[in-house]
C-alpha positions as CSV (number, residue, x, y, z in Angstrom):
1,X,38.8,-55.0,-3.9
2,X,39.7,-54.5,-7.9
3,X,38.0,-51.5,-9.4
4,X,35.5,-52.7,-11.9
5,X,37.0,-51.6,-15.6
6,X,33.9,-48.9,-17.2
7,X,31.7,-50.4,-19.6
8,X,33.8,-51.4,-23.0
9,X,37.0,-51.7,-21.5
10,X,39.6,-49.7,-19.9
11,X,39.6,-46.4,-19.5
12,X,42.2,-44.9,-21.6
13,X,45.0,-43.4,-20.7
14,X,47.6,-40.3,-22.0
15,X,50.2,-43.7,-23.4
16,X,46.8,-44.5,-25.3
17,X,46.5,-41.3,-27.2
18,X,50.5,-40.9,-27.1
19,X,50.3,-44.4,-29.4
20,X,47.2,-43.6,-32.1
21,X,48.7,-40.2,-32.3
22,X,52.3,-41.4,-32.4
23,X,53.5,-38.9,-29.8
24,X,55.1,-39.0,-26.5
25,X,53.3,-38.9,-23.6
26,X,55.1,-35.6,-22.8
27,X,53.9,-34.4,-26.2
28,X,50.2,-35.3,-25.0
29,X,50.4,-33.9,-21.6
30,X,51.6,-30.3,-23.0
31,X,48.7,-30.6,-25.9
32,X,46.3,-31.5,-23.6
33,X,47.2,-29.0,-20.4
34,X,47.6,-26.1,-23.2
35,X,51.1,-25.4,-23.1
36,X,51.8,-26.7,-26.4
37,X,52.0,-23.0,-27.8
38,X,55.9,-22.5,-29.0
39,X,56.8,-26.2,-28.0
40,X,55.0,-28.4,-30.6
41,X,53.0,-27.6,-34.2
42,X,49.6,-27.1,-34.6
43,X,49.2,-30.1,-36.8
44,X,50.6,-31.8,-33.9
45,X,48.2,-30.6,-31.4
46,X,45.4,-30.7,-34.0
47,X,46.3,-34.3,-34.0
48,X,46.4,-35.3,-30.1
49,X,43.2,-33.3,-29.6
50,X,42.1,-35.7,-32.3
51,X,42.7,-39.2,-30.8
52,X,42.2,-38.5,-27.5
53,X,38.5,-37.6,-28.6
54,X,38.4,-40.6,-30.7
55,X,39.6,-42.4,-27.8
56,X,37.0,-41.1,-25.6
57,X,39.9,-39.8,-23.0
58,X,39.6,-37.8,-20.3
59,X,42.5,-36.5,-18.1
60,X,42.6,-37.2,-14.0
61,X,42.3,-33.9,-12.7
62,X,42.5,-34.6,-9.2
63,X,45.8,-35.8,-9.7
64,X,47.1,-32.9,-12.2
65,X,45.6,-30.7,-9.9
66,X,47.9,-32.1,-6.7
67,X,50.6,-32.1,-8.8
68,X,50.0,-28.4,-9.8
69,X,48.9,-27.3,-6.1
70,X,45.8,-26.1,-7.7
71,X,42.6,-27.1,-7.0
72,X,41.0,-25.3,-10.2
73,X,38.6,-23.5,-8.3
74,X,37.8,-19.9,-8.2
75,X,35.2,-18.5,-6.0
76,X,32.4,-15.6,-6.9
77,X,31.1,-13.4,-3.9
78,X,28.2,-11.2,-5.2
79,X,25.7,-9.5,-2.8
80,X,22.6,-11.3,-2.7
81,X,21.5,-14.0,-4.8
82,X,18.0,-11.8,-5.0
83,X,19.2,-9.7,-8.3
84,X,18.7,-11.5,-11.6
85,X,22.0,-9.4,-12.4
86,X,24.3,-11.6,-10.5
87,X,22.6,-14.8,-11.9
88,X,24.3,-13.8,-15.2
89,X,27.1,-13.0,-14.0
90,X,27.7,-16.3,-12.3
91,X,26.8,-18.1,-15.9
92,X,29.0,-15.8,-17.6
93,X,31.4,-16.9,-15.5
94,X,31.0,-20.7,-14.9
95,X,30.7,-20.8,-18.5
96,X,34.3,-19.0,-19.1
97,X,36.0,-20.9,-16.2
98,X,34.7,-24.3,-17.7
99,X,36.0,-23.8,-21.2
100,X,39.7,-23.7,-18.8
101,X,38.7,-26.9,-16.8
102,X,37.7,-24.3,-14.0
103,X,34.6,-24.9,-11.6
104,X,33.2,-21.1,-10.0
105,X,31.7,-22.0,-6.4
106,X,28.9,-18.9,-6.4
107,X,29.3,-17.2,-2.8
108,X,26.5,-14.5,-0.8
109,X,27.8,-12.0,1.3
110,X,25.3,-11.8,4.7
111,X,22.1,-9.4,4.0
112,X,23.7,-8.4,1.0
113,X,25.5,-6.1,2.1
114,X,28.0,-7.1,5.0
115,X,31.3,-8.3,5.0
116,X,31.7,-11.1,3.1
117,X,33.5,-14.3,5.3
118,X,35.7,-16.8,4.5
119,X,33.5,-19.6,3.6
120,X,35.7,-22.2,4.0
121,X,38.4,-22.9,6.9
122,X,41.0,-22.6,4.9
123,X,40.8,-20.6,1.4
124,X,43.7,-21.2,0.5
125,X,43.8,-24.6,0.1
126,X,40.1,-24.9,-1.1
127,X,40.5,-21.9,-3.8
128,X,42.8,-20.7,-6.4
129,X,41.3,-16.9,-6.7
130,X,38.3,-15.1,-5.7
131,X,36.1,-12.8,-8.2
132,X,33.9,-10.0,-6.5
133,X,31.0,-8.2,-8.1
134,X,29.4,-5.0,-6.9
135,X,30.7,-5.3,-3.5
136,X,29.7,-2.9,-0.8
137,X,32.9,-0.8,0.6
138,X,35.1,-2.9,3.2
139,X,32.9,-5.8,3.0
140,X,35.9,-8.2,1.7
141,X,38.5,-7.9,3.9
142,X,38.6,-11.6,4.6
143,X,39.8,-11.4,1.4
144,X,42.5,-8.6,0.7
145,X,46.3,-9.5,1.7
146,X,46.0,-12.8,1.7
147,X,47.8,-15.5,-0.5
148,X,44.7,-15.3,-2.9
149,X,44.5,-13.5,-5.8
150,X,41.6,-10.9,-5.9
151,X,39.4,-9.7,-9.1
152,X,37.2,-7.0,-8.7
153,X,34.0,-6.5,-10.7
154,X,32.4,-2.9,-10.8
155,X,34.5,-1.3,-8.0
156,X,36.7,1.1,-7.3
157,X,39.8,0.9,-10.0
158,X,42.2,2.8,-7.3
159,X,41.3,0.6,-4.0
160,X,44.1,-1.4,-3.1
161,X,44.4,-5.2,-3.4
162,X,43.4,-6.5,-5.9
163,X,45.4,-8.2,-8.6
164,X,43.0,-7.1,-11.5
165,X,39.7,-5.0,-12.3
166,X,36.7,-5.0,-14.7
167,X,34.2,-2.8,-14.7
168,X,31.0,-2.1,-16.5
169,X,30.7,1.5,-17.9
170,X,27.7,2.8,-15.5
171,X,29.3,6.5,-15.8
172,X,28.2,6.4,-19.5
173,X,25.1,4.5,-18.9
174,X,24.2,7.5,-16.2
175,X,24.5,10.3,-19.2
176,X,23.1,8.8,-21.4
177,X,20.1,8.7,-19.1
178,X,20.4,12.2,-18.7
179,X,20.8,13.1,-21.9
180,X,17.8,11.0,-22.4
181,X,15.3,12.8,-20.4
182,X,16.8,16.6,-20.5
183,X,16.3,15.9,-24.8
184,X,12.6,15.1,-23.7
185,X,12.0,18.4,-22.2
186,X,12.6,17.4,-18.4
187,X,14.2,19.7,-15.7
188,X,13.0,18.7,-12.5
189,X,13.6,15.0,-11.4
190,X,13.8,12.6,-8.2
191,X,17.0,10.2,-8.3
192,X,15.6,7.0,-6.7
193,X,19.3,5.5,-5.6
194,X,20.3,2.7,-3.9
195,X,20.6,2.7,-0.4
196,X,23.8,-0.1,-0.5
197,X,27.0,1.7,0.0
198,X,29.1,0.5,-3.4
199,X,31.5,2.3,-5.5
200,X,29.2,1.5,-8.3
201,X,26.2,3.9,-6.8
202,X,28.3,6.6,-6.4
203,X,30.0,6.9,-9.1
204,X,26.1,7.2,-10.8
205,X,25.3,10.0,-8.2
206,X,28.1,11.8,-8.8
207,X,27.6,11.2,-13.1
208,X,23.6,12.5,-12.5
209,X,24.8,15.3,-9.7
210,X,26.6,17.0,-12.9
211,X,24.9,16.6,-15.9
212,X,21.6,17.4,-14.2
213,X,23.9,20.8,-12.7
214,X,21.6,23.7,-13.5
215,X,17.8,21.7,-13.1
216,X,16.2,20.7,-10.1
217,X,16.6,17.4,-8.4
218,X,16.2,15.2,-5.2
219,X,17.7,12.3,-4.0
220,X,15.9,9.7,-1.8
221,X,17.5,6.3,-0.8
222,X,15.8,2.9,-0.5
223,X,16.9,-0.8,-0.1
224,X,16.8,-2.8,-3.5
225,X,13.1,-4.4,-2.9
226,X,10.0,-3.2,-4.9
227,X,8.2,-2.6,-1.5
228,X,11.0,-0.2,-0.7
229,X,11.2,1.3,-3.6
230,X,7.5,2.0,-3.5
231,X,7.1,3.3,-0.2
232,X,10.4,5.9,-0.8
233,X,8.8,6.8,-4.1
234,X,5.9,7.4,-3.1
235,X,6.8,9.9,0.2
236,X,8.8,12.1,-2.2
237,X,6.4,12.0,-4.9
238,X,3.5,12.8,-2.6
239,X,5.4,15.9,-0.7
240,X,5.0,19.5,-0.9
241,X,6.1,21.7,-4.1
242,X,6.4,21.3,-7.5
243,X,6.4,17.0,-8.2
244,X,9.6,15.9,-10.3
245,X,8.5,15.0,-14.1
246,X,11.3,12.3,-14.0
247,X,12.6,9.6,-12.1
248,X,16.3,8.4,-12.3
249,X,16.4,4.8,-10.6
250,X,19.6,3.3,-9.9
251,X,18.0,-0.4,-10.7
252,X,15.8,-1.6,-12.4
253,X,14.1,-3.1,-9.5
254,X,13.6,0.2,-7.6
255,X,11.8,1.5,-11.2
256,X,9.6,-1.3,-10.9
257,X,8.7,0.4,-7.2
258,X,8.9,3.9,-8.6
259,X,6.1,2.4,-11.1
260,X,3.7,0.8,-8.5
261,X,3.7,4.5,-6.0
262,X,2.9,6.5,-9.5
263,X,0.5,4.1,-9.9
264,X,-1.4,4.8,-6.2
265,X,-1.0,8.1,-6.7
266,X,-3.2,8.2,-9.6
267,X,0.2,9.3,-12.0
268,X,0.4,8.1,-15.8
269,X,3.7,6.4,-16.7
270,X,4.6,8.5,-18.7
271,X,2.3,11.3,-19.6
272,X,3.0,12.7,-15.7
273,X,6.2,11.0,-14.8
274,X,8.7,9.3,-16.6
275,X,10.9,6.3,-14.7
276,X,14.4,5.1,-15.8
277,X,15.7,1.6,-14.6
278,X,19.5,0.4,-15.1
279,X,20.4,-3.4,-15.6
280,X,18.0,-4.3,-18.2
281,X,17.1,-7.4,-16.2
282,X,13.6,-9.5,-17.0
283,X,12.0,-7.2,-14.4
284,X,12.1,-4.2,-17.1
285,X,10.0,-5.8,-19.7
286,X,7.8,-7.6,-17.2
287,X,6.5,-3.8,-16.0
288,X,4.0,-2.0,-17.8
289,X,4.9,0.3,-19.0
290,X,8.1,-1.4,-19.9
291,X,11.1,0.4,-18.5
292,X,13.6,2.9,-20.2
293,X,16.8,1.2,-19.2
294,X,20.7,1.1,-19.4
295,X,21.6,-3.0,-20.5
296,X,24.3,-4.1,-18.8
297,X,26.4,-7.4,-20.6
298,X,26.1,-9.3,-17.3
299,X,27.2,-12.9,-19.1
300,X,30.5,-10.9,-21.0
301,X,31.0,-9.0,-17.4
302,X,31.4,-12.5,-15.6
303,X,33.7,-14.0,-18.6
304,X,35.8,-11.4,-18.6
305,X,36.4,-11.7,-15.0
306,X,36.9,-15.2,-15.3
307,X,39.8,-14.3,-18.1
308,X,41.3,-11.9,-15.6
309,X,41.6,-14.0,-12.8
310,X,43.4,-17.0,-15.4
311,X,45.7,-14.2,-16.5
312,X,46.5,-13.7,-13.0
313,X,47.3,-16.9,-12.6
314,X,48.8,-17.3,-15.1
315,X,51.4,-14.2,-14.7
316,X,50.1,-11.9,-17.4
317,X,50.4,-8.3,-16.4
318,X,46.9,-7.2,-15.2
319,X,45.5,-5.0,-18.0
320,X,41.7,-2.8,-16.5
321,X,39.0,-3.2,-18.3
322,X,35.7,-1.3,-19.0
323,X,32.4,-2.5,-20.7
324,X,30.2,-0.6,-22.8
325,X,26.7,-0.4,-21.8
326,X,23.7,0.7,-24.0
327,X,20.6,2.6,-23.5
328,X,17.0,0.8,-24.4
329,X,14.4,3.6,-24.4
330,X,11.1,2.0,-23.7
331,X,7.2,3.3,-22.9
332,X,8.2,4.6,-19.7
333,X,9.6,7.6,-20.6
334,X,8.3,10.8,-22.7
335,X,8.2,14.5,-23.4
336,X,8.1,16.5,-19.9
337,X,4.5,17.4,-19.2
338,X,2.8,20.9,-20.0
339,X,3.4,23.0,-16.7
């Protein structure tokens, strides 16, 4: 059976825009994969790009991709899909990869928190790198030594294979909540932290342990859910002994916990207690008060993991990178109270 031609005609093809743009078609196919750089002009390109939009021409990227041996497919793994945070990551991402004729297949390890498998029987015919953001410790060894090159997204910049890292500055984002609240008159506080073993939680408790050295401080552990959150909270606000004036959260969505056991308790937010978030998700506006927070640039995180996995790729030398984070004080946090 004859393929039916689209509507208006045929579909055009790279001797189509070679003609109106009076190229070769090896002109055309080095314009339009983007390895014209150093082999043609830019007036030349300029004028390619030009006809084959006129011409309404799109490439066959099945075929350029089997004659690559790429499939032009990368692969995210994040955690959960429960966190707003990896959300925009994943657009920051698909967004990037798009503008290189990429597609980012979005990838949950079990509960969160357990090693991540291979979703597909082979990876290595079905991907052409892997991205991984906020991993727990060990949980993608399906991953490491294999064929496939490996980003990692806030991890560990010295664990072994991985072709490239980018972080997000969370070391900063923890002193600058400390400087926060010790500037406000605090000196004894509760760090709320994340019960999910990740390079990126320690390397806040450790940030916290020293620029709080000196003040009083307690550190509980809960699962990232508002119920959590709440219950832990509310246990360690509730025990014996002078009750912390602060509370340090690891996410924003263990603040919004912190906020709701204050609340039982009969606390002010923040004339008795003061609660810090970190993400700056929806969540920290949606609280009242809203939340103190450290913004992460979740979208930028996800693009520039996209650009490290094409350099990759592409051969570049693999060069770390670090993203600044900001502090956005809100309602939630205020002078110590009188003792």
């Amino acid at each position: 059976m004859q393929t039916p031609e689209p509507p208006g005609g045929p579909r055009p093809t790279s001797r189509d825009v070679a003609r109106t743009a009076g190229v070769s078609q090896a002109t055309v196919s080095l314009v339009l994969g983007d390895k014209w750089r150093g082999r043609v002009s830019e007036r030349t390109a300029d004028a390619v790009r030009a006809a084959a939009r006129e011409l309404g021409y799109r490439p066959n990227l099945a075929a350029r991709n089997l004659r690559l041996g790429r499939t032009r497919t990368a692969l995210l793994v994040v955690p959960a899909l429960t966190n707003e945070f990896f959300a925009h990551v994943y657009t920051g991402a698909a967004d990037a990869a798009a503008r290189h004729g990429f597609g980012v297949v979005l990838y949950p390890s079990p509960d969160g928190t357990g090693p991540a498998r291979d979703p597909f029987a082979s990876a290595q015919a079905a991907l052409d790198g892997v991205l991984a953001s906020s991993m727990a410790t060990a949980a993608l060894d399906a991953f490491r030594g294999g064929d496939l090159p490996l980003v990692m997204l806030d991890s560990d910049p010295a664990e072994p294979g991985a072709a490239a890292h980018v972080n997000l500055d969370v070391a900063e984002g923890m002193r600058l909540v400390t400087g926060h609240l010790l500037a406000l008159g605090h000196r004894r506080f509760l760090h709320l932290a994340s019960a999910a073993p990740s390079w990126t939680f320690d390397v806040r408790a450790a940030v916290l342990a020293g620029a709080l050295r000196g003040t009083e401080v307690r550190t509980v552990r809960a699962p990232l859910t508002v119920a959590d959150a709440r219950e832990a909270a509310g246990a360690a606000l509730a025990a014996p002994g002078p009750r912390p004036t602060a509370v340090i959260c690891d996410d924003d969505i263990l603040a919004a916990g912190v906020c709701k056991a204050a609340r039982r308790l009969g606390l002010r937010v923040p004339e008795d207690l003061s609660v810090t978030g970190f993400d700056d998700m929806a969540l920290a506006t949606a609280v009242e008060p809203e939340l103190t927070t450290v913004r992460l640039p979740a979208e930028e995180f996800g693009r520039r993991g996209v650009e490290a996995l094409l350099g990759v790729l592409a051969g570049d030398p693999p060069r770390p990178a670090v993203l600044p984070v900001e502090l956005v004080p809100r309602a939630s946090t205020g002078p110590a109270p009188a003792v």
